[in-house]
C-alpha positions in Angstrom: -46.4 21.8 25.0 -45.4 21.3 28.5 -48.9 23.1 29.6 -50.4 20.5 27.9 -48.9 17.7 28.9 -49.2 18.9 32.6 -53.5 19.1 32.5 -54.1 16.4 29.8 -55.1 13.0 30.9 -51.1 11.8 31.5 -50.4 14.3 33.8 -46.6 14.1 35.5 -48.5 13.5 39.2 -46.7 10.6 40.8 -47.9 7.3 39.4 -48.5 4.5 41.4 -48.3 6.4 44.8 -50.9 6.0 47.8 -49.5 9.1 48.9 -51.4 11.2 46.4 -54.7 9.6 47.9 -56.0 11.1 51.0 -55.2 9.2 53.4 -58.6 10.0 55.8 -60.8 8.2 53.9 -58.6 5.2 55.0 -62.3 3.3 56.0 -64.0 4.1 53.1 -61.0 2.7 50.9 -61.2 -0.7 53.1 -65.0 -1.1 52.8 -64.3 -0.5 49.0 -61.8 -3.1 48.4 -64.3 -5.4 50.3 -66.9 -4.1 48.0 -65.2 -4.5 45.2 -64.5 -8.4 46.3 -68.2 -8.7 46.6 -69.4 -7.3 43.6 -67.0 -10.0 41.5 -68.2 -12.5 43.9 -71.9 -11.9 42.6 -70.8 -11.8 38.9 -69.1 -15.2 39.4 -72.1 -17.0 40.8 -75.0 -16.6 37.4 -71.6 -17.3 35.4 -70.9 -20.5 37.1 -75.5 -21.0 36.8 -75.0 -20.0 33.5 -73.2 -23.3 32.3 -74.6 -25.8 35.1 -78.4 -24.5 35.0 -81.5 -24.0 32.6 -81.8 -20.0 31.6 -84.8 -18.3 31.6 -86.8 -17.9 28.1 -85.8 -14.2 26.3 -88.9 -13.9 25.4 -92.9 -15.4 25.8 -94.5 -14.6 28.7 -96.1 -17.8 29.1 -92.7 -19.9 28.5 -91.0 -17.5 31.2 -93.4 -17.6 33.7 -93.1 -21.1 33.9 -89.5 -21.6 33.4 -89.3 -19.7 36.9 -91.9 -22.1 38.7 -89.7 -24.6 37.4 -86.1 -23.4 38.2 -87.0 -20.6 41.4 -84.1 -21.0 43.5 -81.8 -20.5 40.3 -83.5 -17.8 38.9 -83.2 -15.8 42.1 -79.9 -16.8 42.5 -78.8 -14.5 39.7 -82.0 -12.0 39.8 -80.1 -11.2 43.5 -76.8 -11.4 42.0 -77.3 -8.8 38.9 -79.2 -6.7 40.5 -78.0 -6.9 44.0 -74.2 -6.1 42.7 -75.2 -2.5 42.1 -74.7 -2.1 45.7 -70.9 -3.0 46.2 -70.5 -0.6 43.3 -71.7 2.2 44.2 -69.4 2.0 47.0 -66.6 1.2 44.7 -67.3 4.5 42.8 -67.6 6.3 45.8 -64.3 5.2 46.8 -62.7 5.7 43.9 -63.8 9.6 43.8 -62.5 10.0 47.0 -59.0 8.6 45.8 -58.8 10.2 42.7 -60.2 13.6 43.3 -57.3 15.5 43.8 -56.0 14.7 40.6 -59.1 16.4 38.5 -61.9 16.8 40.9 -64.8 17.8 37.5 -63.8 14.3 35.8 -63.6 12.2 39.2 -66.9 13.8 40.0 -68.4 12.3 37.1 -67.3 9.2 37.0 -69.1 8.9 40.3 -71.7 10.3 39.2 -72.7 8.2 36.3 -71.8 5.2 37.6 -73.6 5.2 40.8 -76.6 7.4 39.0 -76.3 3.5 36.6 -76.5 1.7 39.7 -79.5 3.9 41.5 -81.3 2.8 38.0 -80.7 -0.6 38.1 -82.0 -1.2 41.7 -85.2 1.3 40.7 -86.1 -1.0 38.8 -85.2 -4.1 40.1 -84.2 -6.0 36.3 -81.3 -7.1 34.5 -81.3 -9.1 31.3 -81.9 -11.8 30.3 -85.5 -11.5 31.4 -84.7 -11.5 35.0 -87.2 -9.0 37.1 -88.3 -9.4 40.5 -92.2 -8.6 39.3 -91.9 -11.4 37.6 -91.8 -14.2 40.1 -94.7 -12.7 41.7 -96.4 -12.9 38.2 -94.9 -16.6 38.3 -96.9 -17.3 41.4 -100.5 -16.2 40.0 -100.0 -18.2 36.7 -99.0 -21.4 37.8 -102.4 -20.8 40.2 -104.8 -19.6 37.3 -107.7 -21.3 37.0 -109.2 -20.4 33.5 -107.1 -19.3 30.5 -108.4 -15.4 30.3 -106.3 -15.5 33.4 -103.2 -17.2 32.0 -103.5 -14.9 29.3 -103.6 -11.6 31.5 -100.7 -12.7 33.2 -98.9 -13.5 30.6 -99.3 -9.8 28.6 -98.3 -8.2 31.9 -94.9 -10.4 31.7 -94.3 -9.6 28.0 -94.1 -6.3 29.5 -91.4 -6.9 32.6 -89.5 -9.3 29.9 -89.1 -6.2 27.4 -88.1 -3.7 29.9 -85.4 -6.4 31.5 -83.5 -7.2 27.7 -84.0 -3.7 27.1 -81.8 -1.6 29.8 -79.0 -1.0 27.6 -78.9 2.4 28.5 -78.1 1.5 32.2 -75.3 -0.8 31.1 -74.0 2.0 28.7 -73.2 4.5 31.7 -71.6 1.7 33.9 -69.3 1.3 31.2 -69.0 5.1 30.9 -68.4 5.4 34.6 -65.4 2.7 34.5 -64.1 4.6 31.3 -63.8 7.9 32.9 -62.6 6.8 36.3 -59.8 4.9 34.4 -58.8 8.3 32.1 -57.9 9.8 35.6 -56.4 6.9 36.8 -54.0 7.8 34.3 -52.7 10.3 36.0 -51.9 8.8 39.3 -52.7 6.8 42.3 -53.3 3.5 40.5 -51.0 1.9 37.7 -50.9 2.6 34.6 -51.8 -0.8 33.7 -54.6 -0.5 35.5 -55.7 2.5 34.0 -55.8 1.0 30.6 -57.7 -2.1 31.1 -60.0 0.1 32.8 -60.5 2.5 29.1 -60.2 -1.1 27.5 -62.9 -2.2 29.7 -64.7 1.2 29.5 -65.1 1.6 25.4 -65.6 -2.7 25.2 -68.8 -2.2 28.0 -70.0 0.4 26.1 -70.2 -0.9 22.6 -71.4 -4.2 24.2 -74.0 -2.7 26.0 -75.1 -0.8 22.9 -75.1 -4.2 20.7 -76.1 -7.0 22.9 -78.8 -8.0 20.6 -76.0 -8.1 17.9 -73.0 -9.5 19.0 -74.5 -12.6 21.2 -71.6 -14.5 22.7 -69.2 -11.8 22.2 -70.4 -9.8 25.2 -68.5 -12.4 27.3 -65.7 -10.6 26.7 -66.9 -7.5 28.4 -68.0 -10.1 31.2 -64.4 -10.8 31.9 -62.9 -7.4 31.6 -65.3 -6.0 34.0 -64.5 -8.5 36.8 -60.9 -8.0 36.1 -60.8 -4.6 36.4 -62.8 -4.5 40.0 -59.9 -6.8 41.3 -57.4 -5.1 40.7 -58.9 -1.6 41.6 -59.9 -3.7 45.0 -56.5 -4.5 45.7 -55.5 -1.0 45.2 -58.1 0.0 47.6 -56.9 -2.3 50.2 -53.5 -1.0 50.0 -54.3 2.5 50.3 -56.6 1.7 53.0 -53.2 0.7 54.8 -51.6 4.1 54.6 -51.5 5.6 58.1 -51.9 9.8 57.5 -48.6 11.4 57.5 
């Protein structure tokens, strides 16, 4: 028994304690917690368009195309802010592998992994739901200039096609989620709190199942949208503060 509760997830390793991190990676921890700051900073802003702007059309090519001729500056507003917060979080992984290696390197290693592999996918391909893809205000720019119908028409096929893919990238959701989840299970072990640890699984399994049932569960994916931004703060702050730790 005490072998196992040694190696399984609760390990006895010092909880709470910036000593366990490694202490060279100081920088890296820093530009995380800033990271970490931007990334809810750029979920905040298409929540706040959310309530205070028109959203784009889920589906219709035609109705889409011109929604964004109509509404541009917001619907870039939160094509940047989805897809551009991929960026602080790949850093925030990479920190957090870095501070939470030395506890389980295999597990630590994965997290990173699928959670910046999630975030490498999402800037591929440059589309987040709902309907927002960067194709697509090009494709915005030739309709609304179309002269003849066979034209409007083309057009609008090719954006039934970039509307699909953006409400369809559950799968990219699904291994952010995944990412968080396993970070968090090492968390649990030292380094950050325990309470942070466990909204992180909370987080983690909630993402997950909401990625998998958007279609389904409509307004209750907001609760996943305030989990995740709660989580990021408080792993910021814990970033910060081990980015204070001068080497022993």
């Amino acid at each position: 028994m005490a072998t196992l509760s040694t190696k399984g997830w609760a390990g006895k390793a010092s909880r709470d304690t910036p000593g366990n991190a490694d202490p060279s990676w100081r920088s890296l921890y820093w530009v995380g917690s800033i990271s970490s700051a931007l990334y809810v900073l750029l979920i905040i802003v298409p929540l706040i368009l959310l309530f205070v702007a028109p959203q784009p059309p889920l589906s219709g090519g035609s109705e889409v195309l011109l929604y964004i001729a109509d509404n541009k500056p917001v619907y870039i507003a939160e094509l940047v802010s989805f897809v551009g917060l991929s960026l602080p979080a790949m850093v925030v992984f990479l920190a957090l592998y870095l501070a939470l290696k030395h506890l389980n390197k295999s597990y630590a290693a994965l997290g990173a992994l699928t959670g910046i592999v999630s975030e490498v996918l999402a800037l591929a391909i440059n589309s987040s739901p709902p309907s927002l893809n960067g194709n697509l205000l090009y494709l915005s720019d030739q309709f609304v200039a179309a002269t003849t119908t066979a034209q409007r028409t083309s057009l609008a096929t090719a954006a039934e096609s970039f509307i699909a893919l953006s409400n369809s990238l559950n799968v990219i959701g699904i291994l952010t989620a995944a990412g968080i989840l396993i970070f968090s299970l090492v968390m649990l072990k030292g380094v950050f709190a325990r309470s942070v640890a466990y909204l992180g699984i909370l987080t983690g399994v909630i993402g997950m199942l909401s990625e998998a049932l958007r279609d389904v569960i409509g307004p209750g994916y907001f609760l996943y949208g305030l989990l995740l931004p709660a989580w990021f703060i408080l792993v910021g702050l814990r970033l910060y503060r081990l980015s204070k730790r001068e080497p022993e």
